[in-house]
C-alpha positions as CSV (number, residue, x, y, z in Angstrom):
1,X,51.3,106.5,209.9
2,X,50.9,108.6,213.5
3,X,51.5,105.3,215.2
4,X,54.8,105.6,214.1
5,X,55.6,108.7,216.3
6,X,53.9,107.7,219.4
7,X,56.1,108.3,221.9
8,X,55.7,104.7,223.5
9,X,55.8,103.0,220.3
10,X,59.0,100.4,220.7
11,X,62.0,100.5,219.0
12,X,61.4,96.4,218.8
13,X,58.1,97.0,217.1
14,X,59.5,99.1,214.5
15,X,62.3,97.0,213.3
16,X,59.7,94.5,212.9
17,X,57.2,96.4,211.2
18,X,60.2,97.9,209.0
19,X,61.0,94.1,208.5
20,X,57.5,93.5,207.2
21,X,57.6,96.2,204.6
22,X,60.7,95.1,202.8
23,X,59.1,91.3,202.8
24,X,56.0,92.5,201.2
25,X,58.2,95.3,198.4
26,X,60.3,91.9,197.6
27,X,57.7,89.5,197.4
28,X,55.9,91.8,195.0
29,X,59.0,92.1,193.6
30,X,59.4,89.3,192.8
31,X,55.3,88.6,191.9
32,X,56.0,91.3,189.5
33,X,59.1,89.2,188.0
34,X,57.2,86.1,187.9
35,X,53.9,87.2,186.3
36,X,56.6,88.7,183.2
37,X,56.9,85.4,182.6
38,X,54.7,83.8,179.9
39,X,54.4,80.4,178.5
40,X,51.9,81.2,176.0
41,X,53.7,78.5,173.9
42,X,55.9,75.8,173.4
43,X,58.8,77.9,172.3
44,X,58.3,80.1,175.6
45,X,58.1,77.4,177.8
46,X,61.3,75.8,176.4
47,X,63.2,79.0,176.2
48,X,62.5,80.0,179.6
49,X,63.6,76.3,180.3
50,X,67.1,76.2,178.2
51,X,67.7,80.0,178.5
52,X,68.0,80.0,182.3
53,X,70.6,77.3,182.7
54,X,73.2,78.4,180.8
55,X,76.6,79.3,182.2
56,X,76.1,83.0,181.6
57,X,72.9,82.6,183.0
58,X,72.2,80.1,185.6
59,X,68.8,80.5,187.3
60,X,67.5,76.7,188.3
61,X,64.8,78.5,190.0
62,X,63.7,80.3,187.0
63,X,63.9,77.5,184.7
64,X,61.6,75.3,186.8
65,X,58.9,76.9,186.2
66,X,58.5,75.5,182.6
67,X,57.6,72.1,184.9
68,X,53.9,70.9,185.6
69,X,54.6,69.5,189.4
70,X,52.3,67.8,192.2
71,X,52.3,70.6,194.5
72,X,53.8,68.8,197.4
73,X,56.8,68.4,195.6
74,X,59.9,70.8,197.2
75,X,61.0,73.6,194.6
76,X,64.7,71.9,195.1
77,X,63.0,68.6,193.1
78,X,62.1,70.7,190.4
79,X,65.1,72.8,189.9
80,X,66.8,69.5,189.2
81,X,64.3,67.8,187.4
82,X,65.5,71.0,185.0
83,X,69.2,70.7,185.1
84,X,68.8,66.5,184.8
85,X,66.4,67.1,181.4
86,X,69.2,69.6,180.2
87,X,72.0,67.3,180.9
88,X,70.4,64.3,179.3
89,X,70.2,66.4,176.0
90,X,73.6,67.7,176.4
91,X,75.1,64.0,176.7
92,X,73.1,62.4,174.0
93,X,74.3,65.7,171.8
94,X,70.4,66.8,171.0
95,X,70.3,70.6,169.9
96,X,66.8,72.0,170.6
97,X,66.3,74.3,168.0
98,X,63.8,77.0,169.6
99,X,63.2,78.9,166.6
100,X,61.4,75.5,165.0
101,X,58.9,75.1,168.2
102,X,55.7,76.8,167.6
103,X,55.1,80.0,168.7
104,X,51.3,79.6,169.3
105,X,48.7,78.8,171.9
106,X,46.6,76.8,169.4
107,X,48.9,74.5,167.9
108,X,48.0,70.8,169.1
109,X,48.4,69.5,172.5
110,X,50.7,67.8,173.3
111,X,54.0,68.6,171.5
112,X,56.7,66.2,171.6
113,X,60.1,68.2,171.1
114,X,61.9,64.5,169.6
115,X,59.6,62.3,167.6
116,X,61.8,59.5,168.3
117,X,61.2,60.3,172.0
118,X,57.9,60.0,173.3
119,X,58.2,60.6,176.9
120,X,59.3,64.0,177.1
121,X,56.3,66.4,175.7
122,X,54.9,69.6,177.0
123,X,50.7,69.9,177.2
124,X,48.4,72.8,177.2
125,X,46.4,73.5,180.8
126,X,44.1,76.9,180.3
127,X,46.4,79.0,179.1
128,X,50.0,78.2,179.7
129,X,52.4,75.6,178.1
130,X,54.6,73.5,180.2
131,X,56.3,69.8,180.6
132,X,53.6,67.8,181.4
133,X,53.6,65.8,184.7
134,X,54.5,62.4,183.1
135,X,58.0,63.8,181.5
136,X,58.8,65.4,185.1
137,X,58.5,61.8,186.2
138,X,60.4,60.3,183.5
139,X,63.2,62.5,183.3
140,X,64.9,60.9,186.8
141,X,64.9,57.4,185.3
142,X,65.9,58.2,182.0
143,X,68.7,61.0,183.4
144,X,69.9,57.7,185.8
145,X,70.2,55.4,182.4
146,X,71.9,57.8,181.1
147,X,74.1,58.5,184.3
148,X,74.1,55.2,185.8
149,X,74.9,55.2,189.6
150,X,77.9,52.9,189.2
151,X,80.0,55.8,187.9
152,X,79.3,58.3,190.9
153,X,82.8,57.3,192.0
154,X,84.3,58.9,189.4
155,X,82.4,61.9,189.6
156,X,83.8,62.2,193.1
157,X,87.1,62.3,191.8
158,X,86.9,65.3,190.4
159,X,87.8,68.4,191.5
160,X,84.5,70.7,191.5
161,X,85.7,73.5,193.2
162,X,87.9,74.3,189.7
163,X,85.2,76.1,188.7
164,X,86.7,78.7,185.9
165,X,85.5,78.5,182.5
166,X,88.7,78.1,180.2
167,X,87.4,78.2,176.6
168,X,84.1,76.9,176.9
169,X,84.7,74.4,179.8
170,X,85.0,74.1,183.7
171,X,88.7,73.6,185.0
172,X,87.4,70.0,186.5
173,X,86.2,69.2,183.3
174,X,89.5,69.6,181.2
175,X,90.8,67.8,184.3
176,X,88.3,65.4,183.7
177,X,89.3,64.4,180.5
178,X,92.4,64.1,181.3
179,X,91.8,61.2,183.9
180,X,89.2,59.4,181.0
181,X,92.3,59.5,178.5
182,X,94.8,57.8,181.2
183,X,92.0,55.2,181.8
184,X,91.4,54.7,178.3
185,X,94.9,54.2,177.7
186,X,95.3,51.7,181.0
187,X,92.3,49.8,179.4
188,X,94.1,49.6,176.3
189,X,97.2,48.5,177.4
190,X,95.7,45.9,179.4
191,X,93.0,44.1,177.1
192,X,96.0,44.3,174.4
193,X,98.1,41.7,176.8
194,X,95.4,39.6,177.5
195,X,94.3,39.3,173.8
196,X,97.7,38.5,172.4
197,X,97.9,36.1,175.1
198,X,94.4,34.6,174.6
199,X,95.1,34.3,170.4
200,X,98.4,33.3,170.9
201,X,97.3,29.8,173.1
202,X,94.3,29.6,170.6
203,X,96.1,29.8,167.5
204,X,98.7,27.5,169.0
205,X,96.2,24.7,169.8
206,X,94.9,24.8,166.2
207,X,98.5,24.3,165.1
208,X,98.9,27.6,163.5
209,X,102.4,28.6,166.0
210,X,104.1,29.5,163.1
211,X,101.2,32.1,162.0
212,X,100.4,33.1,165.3
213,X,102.3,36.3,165.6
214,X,101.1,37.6,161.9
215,X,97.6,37.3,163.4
216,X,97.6,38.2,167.0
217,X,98.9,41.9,166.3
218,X,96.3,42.8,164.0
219,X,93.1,41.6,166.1
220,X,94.6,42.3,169.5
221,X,95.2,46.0,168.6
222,X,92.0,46.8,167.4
223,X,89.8,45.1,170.0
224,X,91.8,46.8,172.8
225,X,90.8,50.0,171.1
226,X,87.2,49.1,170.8
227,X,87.1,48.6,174.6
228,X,89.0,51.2,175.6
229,X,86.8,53.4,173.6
230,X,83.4,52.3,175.1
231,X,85.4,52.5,178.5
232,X,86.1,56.3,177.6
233,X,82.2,56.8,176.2
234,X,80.8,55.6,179.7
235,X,82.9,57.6,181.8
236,X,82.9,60.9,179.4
237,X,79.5,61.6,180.4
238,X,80.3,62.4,183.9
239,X,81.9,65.5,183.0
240,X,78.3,66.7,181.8
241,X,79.8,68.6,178.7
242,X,77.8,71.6,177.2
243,X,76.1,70.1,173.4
244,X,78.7,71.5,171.6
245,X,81.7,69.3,173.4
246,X,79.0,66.1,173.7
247,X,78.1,66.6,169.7
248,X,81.8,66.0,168.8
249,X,82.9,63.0,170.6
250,X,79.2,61.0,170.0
251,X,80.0,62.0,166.6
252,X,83.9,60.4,167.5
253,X,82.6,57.3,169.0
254,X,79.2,56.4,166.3
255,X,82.1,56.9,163.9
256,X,84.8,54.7,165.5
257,X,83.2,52.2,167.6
258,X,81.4,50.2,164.3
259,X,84.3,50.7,162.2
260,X,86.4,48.9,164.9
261,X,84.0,46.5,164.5
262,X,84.2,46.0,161.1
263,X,87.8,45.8,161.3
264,X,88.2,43.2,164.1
265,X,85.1,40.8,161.8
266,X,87.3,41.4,158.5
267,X,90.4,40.5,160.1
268,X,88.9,37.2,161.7
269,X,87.6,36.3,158.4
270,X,91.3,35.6,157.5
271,X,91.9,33.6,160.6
272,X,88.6,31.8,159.6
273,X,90.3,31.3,156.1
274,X,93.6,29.6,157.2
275,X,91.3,27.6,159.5
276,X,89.6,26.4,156.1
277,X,92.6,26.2,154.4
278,X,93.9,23.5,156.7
279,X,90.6,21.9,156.7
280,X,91.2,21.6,152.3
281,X,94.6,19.9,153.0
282,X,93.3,16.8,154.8
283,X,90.6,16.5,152.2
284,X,91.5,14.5,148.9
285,X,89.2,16.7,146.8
286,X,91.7,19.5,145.2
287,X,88.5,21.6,144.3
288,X,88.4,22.8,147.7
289,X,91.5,24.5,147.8
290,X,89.9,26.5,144.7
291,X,86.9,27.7,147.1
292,X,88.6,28.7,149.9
293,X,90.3,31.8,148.4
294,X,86.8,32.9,147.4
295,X,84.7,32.0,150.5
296,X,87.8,34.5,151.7
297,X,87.1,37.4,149.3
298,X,83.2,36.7,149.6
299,X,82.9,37.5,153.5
300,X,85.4,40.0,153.4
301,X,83.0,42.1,150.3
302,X,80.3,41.7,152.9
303,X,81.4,42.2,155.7
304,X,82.7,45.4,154.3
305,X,79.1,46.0,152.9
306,X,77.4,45.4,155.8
307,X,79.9,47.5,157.5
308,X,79.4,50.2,155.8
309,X,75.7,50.6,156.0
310,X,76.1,50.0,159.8
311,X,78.6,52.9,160.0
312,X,76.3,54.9,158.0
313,X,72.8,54.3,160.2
314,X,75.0,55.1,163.7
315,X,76.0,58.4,162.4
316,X,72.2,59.4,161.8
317,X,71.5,58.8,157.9
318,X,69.2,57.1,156.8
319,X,70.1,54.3,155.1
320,X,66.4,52.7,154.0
321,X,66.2,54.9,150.8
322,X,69.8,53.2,150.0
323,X,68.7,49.8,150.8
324,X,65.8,50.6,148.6
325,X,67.4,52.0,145.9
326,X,70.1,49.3,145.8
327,X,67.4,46.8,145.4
328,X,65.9,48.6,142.8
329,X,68.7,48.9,141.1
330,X,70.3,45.6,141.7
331,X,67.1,44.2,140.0
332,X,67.9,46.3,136.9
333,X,71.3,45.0,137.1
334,X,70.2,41.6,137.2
335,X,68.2,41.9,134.1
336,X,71.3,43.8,132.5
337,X,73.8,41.1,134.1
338,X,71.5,37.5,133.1
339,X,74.7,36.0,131.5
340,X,77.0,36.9,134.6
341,X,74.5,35.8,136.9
342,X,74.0,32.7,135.0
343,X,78.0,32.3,134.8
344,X,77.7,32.8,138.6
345,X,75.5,30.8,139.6
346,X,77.0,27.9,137.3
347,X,80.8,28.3,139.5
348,X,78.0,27.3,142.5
349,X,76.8,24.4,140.8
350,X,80.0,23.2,140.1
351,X,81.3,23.7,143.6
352,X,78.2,22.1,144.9
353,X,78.0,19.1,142.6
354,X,82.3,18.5,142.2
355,X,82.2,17.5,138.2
356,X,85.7,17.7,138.4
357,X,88.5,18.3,140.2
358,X,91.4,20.5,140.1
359,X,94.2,18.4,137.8
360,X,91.6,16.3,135.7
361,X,91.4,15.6,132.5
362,X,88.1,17.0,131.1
363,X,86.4,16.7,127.4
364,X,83.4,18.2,126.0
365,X,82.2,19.9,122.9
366,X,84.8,22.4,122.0
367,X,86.8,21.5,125.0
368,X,89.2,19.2,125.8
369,X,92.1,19.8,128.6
370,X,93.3,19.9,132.4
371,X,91.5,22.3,134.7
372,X,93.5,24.6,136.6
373,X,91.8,26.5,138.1
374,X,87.6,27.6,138.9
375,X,86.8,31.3,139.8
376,X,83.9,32.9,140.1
377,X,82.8,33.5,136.4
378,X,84.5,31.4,134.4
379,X,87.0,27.7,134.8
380,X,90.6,28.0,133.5
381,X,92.0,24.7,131.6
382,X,94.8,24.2,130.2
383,X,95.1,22.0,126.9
384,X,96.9,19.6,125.1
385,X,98.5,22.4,123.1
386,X,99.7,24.3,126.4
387,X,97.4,27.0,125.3
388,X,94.7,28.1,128.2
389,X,90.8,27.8,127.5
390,X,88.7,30.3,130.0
391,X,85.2,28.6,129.8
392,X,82.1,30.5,131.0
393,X,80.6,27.9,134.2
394,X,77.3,28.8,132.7
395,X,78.4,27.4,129.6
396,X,80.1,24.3,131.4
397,X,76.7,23.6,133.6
398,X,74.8,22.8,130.3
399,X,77.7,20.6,128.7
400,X,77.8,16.9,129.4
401,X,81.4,16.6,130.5
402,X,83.5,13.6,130.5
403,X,85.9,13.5,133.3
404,X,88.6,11.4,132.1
405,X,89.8,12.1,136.2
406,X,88.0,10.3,137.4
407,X,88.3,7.0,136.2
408,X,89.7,4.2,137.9
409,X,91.5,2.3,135.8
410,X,93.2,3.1,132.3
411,X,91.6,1.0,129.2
412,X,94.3,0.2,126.5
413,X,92.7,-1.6,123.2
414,X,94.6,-1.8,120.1
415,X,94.9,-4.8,117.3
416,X,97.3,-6.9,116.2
417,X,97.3,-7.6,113.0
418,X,99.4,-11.1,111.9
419,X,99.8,-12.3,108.4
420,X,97.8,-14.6,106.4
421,X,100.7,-17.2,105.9
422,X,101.0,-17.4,110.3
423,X,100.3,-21.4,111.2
424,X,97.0,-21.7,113.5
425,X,100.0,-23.2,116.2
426,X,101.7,-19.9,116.5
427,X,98.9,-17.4,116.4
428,X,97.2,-19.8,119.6
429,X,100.9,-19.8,121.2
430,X,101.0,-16.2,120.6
431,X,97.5,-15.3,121.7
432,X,98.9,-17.6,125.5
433,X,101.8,-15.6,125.8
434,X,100.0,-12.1,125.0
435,X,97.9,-13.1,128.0
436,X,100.8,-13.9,130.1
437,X,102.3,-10.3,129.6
438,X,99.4,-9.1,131.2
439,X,99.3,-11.3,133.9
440,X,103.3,-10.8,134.6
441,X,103.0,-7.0,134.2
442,X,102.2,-5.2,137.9
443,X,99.9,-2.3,136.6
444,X,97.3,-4.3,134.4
445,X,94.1,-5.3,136.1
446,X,93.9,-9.5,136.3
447,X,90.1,-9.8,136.2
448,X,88.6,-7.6,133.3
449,X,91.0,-8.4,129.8
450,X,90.2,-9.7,126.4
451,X,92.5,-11.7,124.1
452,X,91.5,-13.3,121.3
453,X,91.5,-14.0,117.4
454,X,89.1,-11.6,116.5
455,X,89.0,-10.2,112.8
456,X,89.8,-11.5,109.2
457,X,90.8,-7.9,107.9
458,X,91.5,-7.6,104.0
459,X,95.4,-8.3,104.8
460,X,95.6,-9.5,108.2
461,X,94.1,-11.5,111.1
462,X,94.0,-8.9,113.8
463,X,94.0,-10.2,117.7
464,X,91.9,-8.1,119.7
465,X,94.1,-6.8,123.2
466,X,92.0,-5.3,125.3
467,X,93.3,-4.7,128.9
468,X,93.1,-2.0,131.8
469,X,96.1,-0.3,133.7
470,X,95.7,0.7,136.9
471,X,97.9,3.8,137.1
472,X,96.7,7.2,138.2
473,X,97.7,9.5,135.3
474,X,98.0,10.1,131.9
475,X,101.7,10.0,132.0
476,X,102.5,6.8,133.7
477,X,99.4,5.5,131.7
478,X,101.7,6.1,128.4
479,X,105.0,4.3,130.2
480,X,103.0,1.4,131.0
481,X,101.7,1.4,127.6
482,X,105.1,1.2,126.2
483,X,106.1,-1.3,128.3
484,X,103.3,-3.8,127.2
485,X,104.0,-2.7,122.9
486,X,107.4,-3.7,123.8
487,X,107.1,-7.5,125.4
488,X,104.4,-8.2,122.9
489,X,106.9,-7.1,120.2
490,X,109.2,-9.6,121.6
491,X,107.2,-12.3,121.9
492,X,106.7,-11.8,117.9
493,X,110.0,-11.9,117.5
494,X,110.6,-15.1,119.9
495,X,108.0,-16.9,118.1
496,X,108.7,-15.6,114.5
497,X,105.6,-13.8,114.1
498,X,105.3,-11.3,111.2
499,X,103.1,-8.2,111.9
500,X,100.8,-7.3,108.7
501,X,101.1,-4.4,107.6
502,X,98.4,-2.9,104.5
503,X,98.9,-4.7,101.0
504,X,97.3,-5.9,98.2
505,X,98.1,-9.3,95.9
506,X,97.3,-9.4,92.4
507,X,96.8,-12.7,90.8
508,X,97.2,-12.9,86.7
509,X,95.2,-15.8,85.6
510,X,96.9,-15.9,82.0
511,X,99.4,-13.7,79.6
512,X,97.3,-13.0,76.4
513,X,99.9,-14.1,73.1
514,X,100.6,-12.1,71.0
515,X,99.6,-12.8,67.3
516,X,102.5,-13.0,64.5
517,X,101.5,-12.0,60.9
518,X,101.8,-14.0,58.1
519,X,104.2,-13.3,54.9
């Protein structure tokens, strides 16, 4: 230290060697600092990582060195290789617990912090625990699919140099999301006008103007929220919100974006319905207008099931235990359910295979009557008696029903009975002009009758009349009926034809005398 008061020692040379001293007290100063540092473990690597970049404590520098770099890679790269990893967490709303990391040197190497995530780990080298060298190069491309580039425009419109904290966030932040609201709400506005447009010419060309209105309104609304949503879920993660902020509106969107979903599918089931529905009209089976109110209420029930098991698995529960114990218990169901599965599978059967029709005239067994209506479980029909049968369609599918519906003509055969005393001129006269009322008569069918002498009964001689109507119901089956009783009545009476009616003749042989007595 004598040098130092030489005489001719320079006033340059001793701000230099000055200079030199304060270098070497800071750099050990700062050796000192870093060799405090230990990453002895997972947990201390990751809490020196997370610990340094928070608002209150914001050292980039300091939290870098929890990386594993090449060495020719500048310190700047790592300091935001740091903040990048810590952003991506933020925005996907992953809380790192660092109590739950091990706090060893011998647990196994590597350690993935996310099991779901296998690129980011740390790795054991000697002594010390750090991100490995693969993670530092696959945190840029998952931080730009997270980030994509197409959105650094609106990251330039905000104001960064609003840079106090106002409960919890950044000035440019609540500014921020501000400006995703107004373009959520643009969005909104807009895909709402150009789906109630878009329905509205749809709707119009399938011939349901009258409808169009009732349906437009409750689609367009919430698809224009759907895509205003994932509009607003895009651009939110720009604002690079701490967890706490990012943890609430993933929750928001998981939550909101498959319900909308759910509700735009249930709501088209109804358009597909009164598609249907006009598709059953031009058809000339009536059954159909019987399946298209419960092809309706089937899809809604699933889409409504499936809806809610996808709402469920975006939140983040698990739903393979449900499935699982839904199956399991939808097979001790079926066992406990065989008679309404059978019933259920019998209202398929009968859909599939069209025994009937809506408005027939069915008989079987115990049942005999017009059918109304088929559901699900069981087919309504309404009887002679106006009373209402509800028949199982499990019990129908085994029956042997005779569908009086369908048949294309009506048969009418009856005899008429003429007495004994009628000459063989008038019954042959009779029998011509019976088969000229069915010729005459516009509802009987020409080619198929039967008239003839047919029957010595005990106290007539009965002509058989045996004809079909071609009518489509019961009813005008019964008028045309009448009218044919009545012409051949009169045709008796023209003729002089006596009808027999049951009777008996008793034929005495001889009286038996009675014997006098003598005096």
């Amino acid at each position: 230290m004598n040098f130092l008061f030489k005489s001719n020692f320079s006033f340059h040379q001793t701000k230099i060697y000055f200079a030199s001293i304060f270098c070497l007290i800071f750099a050990h100063l700062g050796a000192t600092t870093d060799s405090t540092i230990s990453f002895s473990s997972p947990r201390e690597a990751v809490k020196n990582h997370l610990e340094n970049l928070q608002n209150d404590n914001y050292q980039p520098k300091q939290a870098s060195m929890s990386f594993r770099f090449y060495p020719k890679i500048s310190q700047k790269s790592r300091e935001f290789c740091a903040i990048q990893l810590k952003q991506i967490w933020d925005a996907q709303g992953i809380f790192i617990n660092i109590n739950s990391i091990p706090d060893s040197n011998s647990c196994p190497s590597p350690y993935y912090l996310d099991s779901a995530n296998k690129l980011i780990y740390l790795e054991r080298v000697d002594k010390d625990w750090k991100y490995s060298l693969s993670s530092s190069q696959d945190i840029s491309l998952l931080y730009s699919k997270e980030f994509p580039n197409k959105l650094k425009w609106f990251e330039l419109l905000l104001p960064k140099r609003l840079a106090r904290s106002i409960g919890g966030l950044y000035e440019w932040q609540w500014l921020g999301m501000l400006m995703v609201l107004g373009f959520a709400l643009i969005i909104f506005f807009i895909v709402r006008m150009i789906a109630r447009n878009s329905f509205v010419w749809l709707l119009q060309k399938w011939g349901f103007k009258a409808t169009a209105s009732l349906i437009v309104k409750p689609v367009s609304v919430p698809v224009s929220i759907l895509i205003s949503l994932l509009v607003a879920k895009v651009l939110i993660k720009s604002l690079h919100l701490p967890i706490g902020f990012s943890a609430v509106y993933k929750f928001i969107f998981a939550a909101f974006i498959p319900l909308l979903f759910v509700v735009i599918v249930y709501r088209l089931v109804s358009v597909l319905t009164m598609y249907l529905k006009r598709l059953s009209l031009e058809t000339e089976s009536k059954l159909d207008d019987q399946l298209v109110p419960m092809v309706d209420r089937f899809l809604k029930f699933f889409v409504l099931a499936i809806g809610l098991v996808f709402v469920l698995q975006n939140l983040g529960y698990s739903v393979t235990g449900l499935l699982a114990g839904l199956s399991i218990g939808g097979l001790a169901l079926a066992f406990a359910a065989q008679d309404t599965l059978k019933h259920f599978f019998g209202s398929i059967m009968i859909f599939v295979d069209k025994p009937f029709q809506i408005g027939d005239w069915v008989s079987g067994n115990n049942i005999d009557g017009t059918v109304e209506e088929v559901g699900f479980r069981s087919t309504r029909i309404r009887t002679f008696r106006d009373s209402v049968q509800y028949v199982p369609n499990g019990t129908i599918a085994d029956l042997i029903i005779d569908n009086h519906g369908e048949r294309n003509y009506r048969r009418f055969n009856t005899s008429i009975g003429l007495t004994y005393d009628t000459s063989t001129e008038k019954i042959q006269h009779f029998v011509d002009d019976l088969k000229k009322i069915i010729l005459d008569h516009p509802k009987t069918i020409k080619t198929n009758y039967q008239v003839h002498l047919n029957k010595f009964s005990a106290s007539s001689l009965d002509i058989l009349f045996y004809v079909f109507f071609k009518v489509d119901d019961w009813s005008e089956e019964l008028a045309v009926r009448h009218e044919i009783m009545l012409e051949i009545i009169r045709k008796a009476e023209q003729l002089e034809v006596k009808f027999a009616f049951p009777s008996q003749s008793l034929y005495v042989e001889q009286m038996p005398l009675p014997k006098l007595k003598r005096d």
